[in-house]
Steps between C-alpha positions, in 0.01 A plus 500: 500500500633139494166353480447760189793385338429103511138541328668618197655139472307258714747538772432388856650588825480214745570542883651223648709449840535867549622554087341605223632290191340601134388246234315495208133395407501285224388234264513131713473208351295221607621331883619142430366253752193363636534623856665690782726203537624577162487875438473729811282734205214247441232513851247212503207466745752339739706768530213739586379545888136659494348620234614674217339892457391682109468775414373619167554862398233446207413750172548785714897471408508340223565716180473478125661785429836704679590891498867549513687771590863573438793753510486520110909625355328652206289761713716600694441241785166638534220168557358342235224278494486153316204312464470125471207258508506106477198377210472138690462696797238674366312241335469348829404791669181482220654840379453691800828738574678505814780706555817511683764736599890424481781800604823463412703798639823332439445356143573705182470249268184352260612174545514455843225673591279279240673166693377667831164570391449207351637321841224674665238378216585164627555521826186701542335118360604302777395655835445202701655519886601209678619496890534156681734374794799235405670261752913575593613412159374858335736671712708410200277694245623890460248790365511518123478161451252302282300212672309202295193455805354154385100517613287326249194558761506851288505373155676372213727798509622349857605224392859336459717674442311776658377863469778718554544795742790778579552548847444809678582472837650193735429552889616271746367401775605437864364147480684389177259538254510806227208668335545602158333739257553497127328605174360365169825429268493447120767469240315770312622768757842501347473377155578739237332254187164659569640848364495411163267673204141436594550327813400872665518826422636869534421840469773809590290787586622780275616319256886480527648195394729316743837596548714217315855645474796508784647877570829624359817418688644817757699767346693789658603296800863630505 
């Protein structure tokens, strides 16, 4: 139920010593530094041991288009579905649809559930996985964190400052080192610019327009 709650608002629940401490994902801006010596965030070649792992969840989900559904006031509560599609998406998807799936249980407004969806537009972009094992000094990193990795062996995109990731999951070993997990970050995720008239758009199955005015104040509470 927790875990249902924090989707609604890009909340995370991290585990740490034996407590569970909540935080928020986010929009980061850029790590300052050149290296580990100078930002814990940035990780260079040096601060790798081994080699570092990809994974690449491809087309299969990445979407042009989202269904919605929410707990709509002006039906009674009962779902309704929104539908929103991204044009650049499309265009670079040479026109072909594909088609995602968002529930919100716990969201009864428009607006939030058109941020959400379009969260999952962009997140649903970016699907790259990265796992790799850091010396002692990443016991210092936490899960939810964003990481610059600095590889230019992969491209220009690698390059300083570096691509950036959100970590999933720290492990430490018994030997020191700690093997980390993280996932494909962009500003994008969080931005709320991209919402704007003809940027993407939306269709409320039915009809109804959304509901744009606050309820009355209590009465009768004597």
């Amino acid at each position: 139920n927790t875990n249902g709650m924090l989707e609604h608002f890009n909340g995370i629940l991290r585990y740490t010593a034996g407590q569970y401490y909540m935080d928020l994902e986010e929009e980061v801006a850029t790590v300052s530094g050149s290296s580990s010596i100078d930002n814990i965030r940035i990780v260079t070649t040096d601060d790798i041991i081994g080699k570092i792992q990809l994974s690449d969840e491809g087309v299969r989900s990445s979407f042009n288009s989202v269904t919605a559904a929410f707990a709509d006031p002006a039906n009674k509560f009962e779902a309704r579905n929104v539908s929103f599609f991204n044009s650049e998406y499309l265009k670079i998807d040479r026109n072909v649809p594909r088609k995602g799936n968002l529930s919100v249980s716990g969201v009864t407004n428009y607006y939030n559930t058109r941020i959400l969806a379009d969260s999952l537009l962009n997140k649903s972009r970016f699907g790259l996985s990265i796992s790799f094992t850091l010396r002692y000094h990443g016991i210092l990193l936490l899960a939810g964190e964003v990481v610059q990795v600095v590889y230019p062996r992969y491209g220009s995109s690698w390059e300083a400052p570096g691509k950036k990731f959100r970590i999933e999951s720290v492990t430490y070993q018994a030997d020191g080192l700690v093997d980390i997990v993280a996932k494909e970050y962009d500003d994008s995720f969080y931005g709320i610019g991209n919402l704007s008239a003809g940027s993407s758009g939306a269709n409320i199955s039915g009809g109804s327009k959304p509901v744009d005015t606050l309820p009355g104040p209590p009465t009768l509470l004597e």
